[in-house]
Biopython code that builds the backbone (N, CA, C, O; Angstrom):
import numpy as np
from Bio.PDB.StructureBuilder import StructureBuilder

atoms = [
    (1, "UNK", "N", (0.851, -1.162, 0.000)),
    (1, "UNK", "CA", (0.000, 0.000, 0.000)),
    (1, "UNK", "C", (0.906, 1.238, 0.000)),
    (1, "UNK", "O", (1.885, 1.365, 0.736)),
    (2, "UNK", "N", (0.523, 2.055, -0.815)),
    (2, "UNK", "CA", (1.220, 3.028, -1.403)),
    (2, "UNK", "C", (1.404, 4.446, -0.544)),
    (2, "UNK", "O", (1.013, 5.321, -1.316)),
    (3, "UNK", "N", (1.786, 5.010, 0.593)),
    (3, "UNK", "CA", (1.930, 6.422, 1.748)),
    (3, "UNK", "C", (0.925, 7.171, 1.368)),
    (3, "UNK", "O", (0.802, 7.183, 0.143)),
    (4, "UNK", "N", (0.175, 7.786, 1.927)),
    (4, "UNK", "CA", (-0.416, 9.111, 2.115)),
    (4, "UNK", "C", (0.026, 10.303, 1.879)),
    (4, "UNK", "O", (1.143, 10.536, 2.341)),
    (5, "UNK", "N", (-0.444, 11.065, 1.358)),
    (5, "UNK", "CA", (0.254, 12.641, 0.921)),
    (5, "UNK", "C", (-0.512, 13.301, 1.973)),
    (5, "UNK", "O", (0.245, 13.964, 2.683)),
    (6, "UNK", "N", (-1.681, 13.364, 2.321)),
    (6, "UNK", "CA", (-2.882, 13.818, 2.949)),
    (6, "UNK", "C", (-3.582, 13.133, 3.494)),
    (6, "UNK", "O", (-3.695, 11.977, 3.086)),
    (7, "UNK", "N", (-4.288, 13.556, 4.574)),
    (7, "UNK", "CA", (-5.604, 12.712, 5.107)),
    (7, "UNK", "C", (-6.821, 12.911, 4.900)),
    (7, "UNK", "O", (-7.759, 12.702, 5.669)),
    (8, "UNK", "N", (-6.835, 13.524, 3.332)),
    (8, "UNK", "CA", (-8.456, 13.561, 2.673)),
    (8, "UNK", "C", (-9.317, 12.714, 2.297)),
    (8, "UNK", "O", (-10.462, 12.858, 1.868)),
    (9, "UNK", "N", (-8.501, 11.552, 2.543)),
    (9, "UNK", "CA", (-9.173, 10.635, 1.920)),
    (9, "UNK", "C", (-9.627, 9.633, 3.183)),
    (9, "UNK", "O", (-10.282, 8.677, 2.768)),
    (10, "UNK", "N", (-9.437, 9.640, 4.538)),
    (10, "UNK", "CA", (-9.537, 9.045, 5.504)),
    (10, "UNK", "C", (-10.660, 9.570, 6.304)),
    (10, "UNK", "O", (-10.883, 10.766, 6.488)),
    (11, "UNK", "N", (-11.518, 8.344, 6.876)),
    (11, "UNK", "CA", (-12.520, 8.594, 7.408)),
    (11, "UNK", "C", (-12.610, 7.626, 8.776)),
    (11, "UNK", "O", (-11.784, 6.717, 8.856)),
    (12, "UNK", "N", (-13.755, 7.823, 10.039)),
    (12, "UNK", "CA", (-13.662, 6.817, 10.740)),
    (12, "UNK", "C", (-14.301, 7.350, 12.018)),
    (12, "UNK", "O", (-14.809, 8.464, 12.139)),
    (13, "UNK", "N", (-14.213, 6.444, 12.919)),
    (13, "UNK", "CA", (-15.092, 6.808, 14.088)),
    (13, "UNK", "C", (-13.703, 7.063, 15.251)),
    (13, "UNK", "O", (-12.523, 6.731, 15.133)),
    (14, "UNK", "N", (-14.381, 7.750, 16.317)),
    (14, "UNK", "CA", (-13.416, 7.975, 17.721)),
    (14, "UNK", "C", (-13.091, 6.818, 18.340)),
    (14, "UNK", "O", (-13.948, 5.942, 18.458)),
    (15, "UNK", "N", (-11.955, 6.666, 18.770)),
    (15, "UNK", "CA", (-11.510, 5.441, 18.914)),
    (15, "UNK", "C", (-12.352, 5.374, 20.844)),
    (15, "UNK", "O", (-12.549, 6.400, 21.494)),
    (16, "UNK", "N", (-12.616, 4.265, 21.244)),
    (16, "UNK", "CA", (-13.821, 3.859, 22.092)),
    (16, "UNK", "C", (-12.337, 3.664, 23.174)),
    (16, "UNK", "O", (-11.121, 3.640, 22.985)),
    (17, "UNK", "N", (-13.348, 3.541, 24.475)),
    (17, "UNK", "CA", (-12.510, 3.023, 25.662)),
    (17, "UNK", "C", (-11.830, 2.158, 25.184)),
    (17, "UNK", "O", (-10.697, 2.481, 24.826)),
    (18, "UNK", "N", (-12.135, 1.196, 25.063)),
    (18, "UNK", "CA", (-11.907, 0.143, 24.847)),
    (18, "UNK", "C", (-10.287, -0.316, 24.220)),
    (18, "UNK", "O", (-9.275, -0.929, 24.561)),
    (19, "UNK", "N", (-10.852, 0.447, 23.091)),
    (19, "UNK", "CA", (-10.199, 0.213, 21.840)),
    (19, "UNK", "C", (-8.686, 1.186, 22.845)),
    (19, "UNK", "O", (-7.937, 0.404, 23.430)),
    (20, "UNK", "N", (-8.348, 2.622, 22.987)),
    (20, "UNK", "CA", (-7.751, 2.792, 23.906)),
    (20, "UNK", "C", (-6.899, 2.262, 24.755)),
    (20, "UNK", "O", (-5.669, 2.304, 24.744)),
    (21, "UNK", "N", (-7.884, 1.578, 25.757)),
    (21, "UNK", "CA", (-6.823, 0.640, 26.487)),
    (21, "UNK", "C", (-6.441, -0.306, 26.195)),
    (21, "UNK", "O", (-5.488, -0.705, 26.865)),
    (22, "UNK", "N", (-6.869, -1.079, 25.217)),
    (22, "UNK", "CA", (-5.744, -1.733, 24.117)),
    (22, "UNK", "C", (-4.554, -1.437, 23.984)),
    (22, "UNK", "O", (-3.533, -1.943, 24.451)),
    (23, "UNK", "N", (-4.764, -0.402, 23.177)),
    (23, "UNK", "CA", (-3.452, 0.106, 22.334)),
    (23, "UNK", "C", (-2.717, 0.789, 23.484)),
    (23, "UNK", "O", (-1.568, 1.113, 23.183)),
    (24, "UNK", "N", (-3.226, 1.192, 25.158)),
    (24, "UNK", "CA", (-1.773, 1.109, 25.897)),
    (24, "UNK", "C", (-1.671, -0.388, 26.764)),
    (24, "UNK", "O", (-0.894, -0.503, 27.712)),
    (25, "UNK", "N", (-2.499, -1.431, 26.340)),
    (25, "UNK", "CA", (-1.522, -2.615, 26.969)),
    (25, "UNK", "C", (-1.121, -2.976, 25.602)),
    (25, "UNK", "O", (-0.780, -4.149, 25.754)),
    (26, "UNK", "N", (-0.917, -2.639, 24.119)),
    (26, "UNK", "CA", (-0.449, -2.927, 23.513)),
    (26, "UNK", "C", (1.108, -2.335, 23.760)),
    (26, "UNK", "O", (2.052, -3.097, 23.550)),
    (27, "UNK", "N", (1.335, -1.046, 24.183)),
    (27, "UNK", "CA", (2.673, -0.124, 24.450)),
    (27, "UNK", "C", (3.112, -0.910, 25.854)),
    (27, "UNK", "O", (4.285, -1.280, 25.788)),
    (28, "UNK", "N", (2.502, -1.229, 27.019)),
    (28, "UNK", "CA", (2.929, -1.421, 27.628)),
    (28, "UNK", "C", (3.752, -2.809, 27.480)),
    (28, "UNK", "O", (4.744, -2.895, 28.205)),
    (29, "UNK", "N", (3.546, -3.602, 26.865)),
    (29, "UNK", "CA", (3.899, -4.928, 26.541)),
    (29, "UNK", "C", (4.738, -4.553, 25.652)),
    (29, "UNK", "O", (5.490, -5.494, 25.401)),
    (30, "UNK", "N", (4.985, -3.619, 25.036)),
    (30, "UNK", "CA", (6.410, -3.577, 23.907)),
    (30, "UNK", "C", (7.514, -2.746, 25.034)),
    (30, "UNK", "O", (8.730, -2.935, 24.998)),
    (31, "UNK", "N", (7.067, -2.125, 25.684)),
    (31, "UNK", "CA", (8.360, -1.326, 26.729)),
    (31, "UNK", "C", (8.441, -2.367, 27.927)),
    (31, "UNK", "O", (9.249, -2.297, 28.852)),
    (32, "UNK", "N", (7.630, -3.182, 27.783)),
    (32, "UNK", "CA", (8.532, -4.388, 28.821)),
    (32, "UNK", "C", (9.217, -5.256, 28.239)),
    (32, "UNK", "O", (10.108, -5.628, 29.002)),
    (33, "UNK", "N", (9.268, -5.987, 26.861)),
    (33, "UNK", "CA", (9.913, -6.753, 25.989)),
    (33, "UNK", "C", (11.138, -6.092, 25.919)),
    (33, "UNK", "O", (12.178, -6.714, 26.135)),
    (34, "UNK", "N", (11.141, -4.627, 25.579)),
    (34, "UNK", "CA", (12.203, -3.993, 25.292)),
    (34, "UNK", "C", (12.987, -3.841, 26.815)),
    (34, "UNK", "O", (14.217, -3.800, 26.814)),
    (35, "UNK", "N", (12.639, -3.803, 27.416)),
    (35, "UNK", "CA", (13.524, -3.381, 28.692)),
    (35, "UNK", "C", (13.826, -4.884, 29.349)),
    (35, "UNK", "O", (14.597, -5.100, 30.284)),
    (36, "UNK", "N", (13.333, -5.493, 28.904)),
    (36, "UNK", "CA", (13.754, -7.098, 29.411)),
    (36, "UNK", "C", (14.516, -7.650, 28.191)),
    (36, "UNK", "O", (14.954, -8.800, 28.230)),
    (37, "UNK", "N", (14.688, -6.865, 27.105)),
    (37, "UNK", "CA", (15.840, -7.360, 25.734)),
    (37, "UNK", "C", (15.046, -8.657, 25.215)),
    (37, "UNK", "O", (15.710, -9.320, 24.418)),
    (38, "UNK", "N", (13.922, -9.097, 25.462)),
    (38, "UNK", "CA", (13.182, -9.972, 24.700)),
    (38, "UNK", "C", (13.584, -10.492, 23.079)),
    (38, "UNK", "O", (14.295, -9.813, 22.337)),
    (39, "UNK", "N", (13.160, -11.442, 22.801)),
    (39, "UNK", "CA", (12.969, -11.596, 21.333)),
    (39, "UNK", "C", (12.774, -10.685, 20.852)),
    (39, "UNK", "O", (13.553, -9.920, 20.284)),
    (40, "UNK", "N", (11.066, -10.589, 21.097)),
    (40, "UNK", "CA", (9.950, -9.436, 20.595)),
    (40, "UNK", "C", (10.348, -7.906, 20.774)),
    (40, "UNK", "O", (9.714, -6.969, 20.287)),
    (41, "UNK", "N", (11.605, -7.792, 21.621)),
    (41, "UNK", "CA", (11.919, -6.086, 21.426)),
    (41, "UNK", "C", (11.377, -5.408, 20.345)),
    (41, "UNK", "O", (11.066, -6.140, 19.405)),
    (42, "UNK", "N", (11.222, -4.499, 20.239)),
    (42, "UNK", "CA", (10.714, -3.675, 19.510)),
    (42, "UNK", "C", (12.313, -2.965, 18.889)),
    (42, "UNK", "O", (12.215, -2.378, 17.811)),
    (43, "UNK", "N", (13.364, -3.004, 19.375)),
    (43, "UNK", "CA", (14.598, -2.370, 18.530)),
    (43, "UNK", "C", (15.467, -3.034, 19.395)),
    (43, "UNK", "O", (15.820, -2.212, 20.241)),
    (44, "UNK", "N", (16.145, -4.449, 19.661)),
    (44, "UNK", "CA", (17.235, -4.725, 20.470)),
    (44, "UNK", "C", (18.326, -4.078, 20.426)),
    (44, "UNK", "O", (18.851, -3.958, 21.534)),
    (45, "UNK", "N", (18.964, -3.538, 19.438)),
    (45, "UNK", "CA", (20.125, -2.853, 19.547)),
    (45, "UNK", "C", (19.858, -1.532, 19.013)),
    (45, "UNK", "O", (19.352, -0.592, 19.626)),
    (46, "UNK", "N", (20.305, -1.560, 17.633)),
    (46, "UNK", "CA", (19.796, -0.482, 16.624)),
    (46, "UNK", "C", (19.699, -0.469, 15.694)),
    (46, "UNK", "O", (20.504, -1.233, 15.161)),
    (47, "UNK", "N", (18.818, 0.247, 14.740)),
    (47, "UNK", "CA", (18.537, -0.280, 13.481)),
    (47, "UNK", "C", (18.262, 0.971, 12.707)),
    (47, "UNK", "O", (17.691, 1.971, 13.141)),
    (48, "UNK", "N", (18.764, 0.778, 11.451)),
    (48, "UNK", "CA", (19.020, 1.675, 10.086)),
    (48, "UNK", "C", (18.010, 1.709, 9.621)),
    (48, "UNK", "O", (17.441, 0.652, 9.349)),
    (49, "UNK", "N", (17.500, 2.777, 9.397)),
    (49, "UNK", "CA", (16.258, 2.853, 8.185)),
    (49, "UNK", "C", (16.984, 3.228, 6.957)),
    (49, "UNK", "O", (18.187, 3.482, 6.891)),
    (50, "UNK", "N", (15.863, 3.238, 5.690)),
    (50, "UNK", "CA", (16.423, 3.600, 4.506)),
    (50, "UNK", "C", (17.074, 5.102, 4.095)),
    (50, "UNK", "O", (17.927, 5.353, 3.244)),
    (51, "UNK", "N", (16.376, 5.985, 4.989)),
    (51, "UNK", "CA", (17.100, 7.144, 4.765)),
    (51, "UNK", "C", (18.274, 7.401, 5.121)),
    (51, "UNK", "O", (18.853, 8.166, 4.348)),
    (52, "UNK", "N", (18.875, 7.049, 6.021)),
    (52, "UNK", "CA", (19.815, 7.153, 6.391)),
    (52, "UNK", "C", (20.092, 7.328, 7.998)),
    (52, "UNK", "O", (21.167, 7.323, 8.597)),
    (53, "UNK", "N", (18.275, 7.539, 8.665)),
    (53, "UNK", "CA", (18.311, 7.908, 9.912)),
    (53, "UNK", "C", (18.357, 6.189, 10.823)),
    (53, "UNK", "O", (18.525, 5.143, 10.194)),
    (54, "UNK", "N", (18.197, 6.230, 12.135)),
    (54, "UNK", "CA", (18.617, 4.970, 12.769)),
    (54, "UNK", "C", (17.902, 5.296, 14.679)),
    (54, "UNK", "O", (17.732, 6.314, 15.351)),
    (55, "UNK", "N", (17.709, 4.014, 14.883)),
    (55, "UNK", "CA", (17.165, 4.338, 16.165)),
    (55, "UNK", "C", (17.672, 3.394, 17.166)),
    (55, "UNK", "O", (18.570, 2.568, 17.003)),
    (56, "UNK", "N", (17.094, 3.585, 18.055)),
    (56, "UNK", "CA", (18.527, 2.836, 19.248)),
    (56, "UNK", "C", (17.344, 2.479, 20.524)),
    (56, "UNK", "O", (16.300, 3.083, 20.770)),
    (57, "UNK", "N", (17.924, 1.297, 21.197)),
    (57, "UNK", "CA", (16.839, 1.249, 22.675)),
    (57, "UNK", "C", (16.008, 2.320, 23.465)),
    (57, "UNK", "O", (14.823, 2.422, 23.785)),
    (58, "UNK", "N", (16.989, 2.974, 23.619)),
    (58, "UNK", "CA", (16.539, 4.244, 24.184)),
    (58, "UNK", "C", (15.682, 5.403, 23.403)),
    (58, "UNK", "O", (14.837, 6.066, 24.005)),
    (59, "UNK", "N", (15.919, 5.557, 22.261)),
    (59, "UNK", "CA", (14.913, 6.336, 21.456)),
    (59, "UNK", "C", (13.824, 5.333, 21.155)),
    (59, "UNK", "O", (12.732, 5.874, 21.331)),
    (60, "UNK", "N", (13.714, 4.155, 20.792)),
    (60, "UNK", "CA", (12.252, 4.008, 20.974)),
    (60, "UNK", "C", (11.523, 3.637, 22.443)),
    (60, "UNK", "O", (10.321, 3.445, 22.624)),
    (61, "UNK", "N", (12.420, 3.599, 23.272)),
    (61, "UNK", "CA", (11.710, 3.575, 24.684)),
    (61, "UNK", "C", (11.002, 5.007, 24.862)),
    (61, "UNK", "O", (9.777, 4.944, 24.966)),
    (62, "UNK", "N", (11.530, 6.184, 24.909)),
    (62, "UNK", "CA", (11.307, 7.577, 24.702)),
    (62, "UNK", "C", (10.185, 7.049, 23.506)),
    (62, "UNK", "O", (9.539, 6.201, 24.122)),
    (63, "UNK", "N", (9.720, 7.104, 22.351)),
    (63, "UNK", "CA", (9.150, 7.110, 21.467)),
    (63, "UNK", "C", (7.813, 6.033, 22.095)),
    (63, "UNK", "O", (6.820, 6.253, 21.402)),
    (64, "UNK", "N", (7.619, 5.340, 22.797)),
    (64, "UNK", "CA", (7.015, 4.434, 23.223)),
    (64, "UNK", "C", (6.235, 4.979, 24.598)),
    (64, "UNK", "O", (5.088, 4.743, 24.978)),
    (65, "UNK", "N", (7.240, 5.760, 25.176)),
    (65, "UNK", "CA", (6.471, 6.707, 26.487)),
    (65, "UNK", "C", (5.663, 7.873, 26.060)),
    (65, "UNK", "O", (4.598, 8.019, 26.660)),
    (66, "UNK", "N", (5.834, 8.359, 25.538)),
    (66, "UNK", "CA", (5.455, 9.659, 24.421)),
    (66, "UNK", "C", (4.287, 8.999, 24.274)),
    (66, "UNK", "O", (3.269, 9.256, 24.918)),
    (67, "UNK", "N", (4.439, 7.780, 23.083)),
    (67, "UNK", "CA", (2.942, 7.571, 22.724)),
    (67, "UNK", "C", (2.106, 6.991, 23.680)),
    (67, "UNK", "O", (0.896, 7.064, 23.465)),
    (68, "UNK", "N", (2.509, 6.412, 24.724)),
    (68, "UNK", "CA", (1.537, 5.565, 25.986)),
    (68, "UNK", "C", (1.037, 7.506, 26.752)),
    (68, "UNK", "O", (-0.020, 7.755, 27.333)),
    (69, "UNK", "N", (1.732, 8.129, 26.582)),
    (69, "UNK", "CA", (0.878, 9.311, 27.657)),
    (69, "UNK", "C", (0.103, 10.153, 26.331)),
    (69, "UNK", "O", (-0.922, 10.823, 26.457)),
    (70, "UNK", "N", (0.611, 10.011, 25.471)),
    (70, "UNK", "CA", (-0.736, 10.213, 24.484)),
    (70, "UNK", "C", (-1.673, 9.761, 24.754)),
    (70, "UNK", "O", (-2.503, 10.498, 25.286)),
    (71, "UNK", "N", (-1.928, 8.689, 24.584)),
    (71, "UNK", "CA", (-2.633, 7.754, 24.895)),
    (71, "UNK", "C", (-3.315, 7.746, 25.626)),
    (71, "UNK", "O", (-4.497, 7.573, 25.328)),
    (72, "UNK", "N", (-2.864, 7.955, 27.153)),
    (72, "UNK", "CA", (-3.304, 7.683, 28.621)),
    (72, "UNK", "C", (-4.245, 9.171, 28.602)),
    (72, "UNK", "O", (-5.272, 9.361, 29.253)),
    (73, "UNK", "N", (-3.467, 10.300, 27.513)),
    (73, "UNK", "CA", (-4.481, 11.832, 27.728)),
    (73, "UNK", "C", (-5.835, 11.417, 27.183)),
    (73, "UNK", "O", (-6.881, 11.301, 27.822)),
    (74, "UNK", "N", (-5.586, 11.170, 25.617)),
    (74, "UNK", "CA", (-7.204, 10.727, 25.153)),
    (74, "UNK", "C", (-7.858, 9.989, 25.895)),
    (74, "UNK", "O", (-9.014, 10.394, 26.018)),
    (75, "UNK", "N", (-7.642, 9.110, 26.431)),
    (75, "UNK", "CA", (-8.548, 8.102, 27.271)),
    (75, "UNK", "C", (-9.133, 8.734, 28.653)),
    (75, "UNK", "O", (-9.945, 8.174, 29.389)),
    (76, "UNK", "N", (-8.606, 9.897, 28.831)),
    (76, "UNK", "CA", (-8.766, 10.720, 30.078)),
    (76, "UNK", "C", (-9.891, 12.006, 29.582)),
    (76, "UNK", "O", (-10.538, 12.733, 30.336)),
    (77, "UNK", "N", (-9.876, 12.009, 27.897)),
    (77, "UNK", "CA", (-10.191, 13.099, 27.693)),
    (77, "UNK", "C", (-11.635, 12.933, 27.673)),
    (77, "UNK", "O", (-12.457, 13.847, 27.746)),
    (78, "UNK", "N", (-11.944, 11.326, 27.537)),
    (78, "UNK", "CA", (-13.204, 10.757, 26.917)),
    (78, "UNK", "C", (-14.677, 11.444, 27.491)),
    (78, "UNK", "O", (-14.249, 12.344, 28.214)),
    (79, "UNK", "N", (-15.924, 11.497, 27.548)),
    (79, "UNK", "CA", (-16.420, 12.299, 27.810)),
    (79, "UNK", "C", (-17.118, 11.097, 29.018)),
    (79, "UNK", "O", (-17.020, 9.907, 28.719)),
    (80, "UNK", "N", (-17.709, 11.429, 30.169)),
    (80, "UNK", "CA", (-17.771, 10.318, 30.868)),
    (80, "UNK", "C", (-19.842, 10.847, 31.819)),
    (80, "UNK", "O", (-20.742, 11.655, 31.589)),
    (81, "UNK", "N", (-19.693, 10.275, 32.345)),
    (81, "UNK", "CA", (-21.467, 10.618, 33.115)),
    (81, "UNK", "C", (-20.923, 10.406, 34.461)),
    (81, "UNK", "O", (-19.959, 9.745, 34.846)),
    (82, "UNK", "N", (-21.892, 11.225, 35.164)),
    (82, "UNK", "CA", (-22.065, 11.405, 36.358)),
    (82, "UNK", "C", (-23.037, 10.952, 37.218)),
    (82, "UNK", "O", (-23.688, 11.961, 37.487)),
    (83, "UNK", "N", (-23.535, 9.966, 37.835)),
    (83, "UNK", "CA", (-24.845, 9.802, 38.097)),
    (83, "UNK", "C", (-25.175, 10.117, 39.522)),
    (83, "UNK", "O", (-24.218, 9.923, 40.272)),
    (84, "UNK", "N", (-25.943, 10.421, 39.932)),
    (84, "UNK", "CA", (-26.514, 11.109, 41.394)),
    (84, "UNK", "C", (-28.028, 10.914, 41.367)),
    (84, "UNK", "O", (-28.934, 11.212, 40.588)),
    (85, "UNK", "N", (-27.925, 10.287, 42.549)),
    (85, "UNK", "CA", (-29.393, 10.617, 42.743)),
    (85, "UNK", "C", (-30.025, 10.822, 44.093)),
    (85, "UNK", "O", (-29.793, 10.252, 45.159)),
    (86, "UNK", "N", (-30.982, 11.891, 43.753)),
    (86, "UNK", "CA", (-31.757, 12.665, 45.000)),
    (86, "UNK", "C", (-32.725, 11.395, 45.689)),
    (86, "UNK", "O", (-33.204, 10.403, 45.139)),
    (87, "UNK", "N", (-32.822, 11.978, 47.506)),
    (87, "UNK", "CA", (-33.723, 11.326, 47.994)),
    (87, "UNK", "C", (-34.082, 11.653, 49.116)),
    (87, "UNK", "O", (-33.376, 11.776, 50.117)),
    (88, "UNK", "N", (-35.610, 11.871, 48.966)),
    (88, "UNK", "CA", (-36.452, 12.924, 49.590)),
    (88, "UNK", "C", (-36.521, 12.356, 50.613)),
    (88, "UNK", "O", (-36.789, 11.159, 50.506)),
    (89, "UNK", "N", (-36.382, 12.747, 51.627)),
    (89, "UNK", "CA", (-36.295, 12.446, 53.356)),
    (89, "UNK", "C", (-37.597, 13.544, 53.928)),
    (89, "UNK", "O", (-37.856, 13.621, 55.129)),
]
sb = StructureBuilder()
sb.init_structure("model")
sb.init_model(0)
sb.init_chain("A")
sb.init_seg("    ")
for serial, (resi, resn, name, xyz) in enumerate(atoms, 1):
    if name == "N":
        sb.init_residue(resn, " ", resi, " ")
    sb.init_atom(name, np.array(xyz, "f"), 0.0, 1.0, " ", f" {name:<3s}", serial, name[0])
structure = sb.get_structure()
């Protein structure tokens, strides 16, 4: 599938609780692989991309915290109810 120039062409719904806390026990489970040097690391040492740039344990740990408190804001931001109720004495 061919990159995006724009996001005009993208459509979709707000991503749900749910869906949310997923995607931070999805982060949380890659910054424990990585900090335990797992198989599944997410970057064991470091690794070259095609441009020429490169990333290292520590930048995607940083890159991985970043996106989990992203994360943790939207899910905070969600709109939530209050319920109370009166009783006549």
């Amino acid at each position: 599938m061919a990159d995006l120039t724009n996001l005009s062409s993208i459509s979709g719904e707000d991503l749900t609780e749910d869906q949310i806390k997923g995607i931070l026990a999805q982060i949380d489970l890659d910054i424990t692989n990585l900090l335990r040097d797992g198989k599944l690391s997410a970057a064991k040492y470091s690794a070259s991309g095609p441009g020429g740039q490169s990333t290292d344990r520590a930048a995607n740990l940083r890159t991985l915290l970043q996106a989990r408190k992203h994360y943790e804001r939207l899910l905070h931001s969600l709109p939530g109810w209050d319920v109370s109720q009166a009783s006549e004495n």
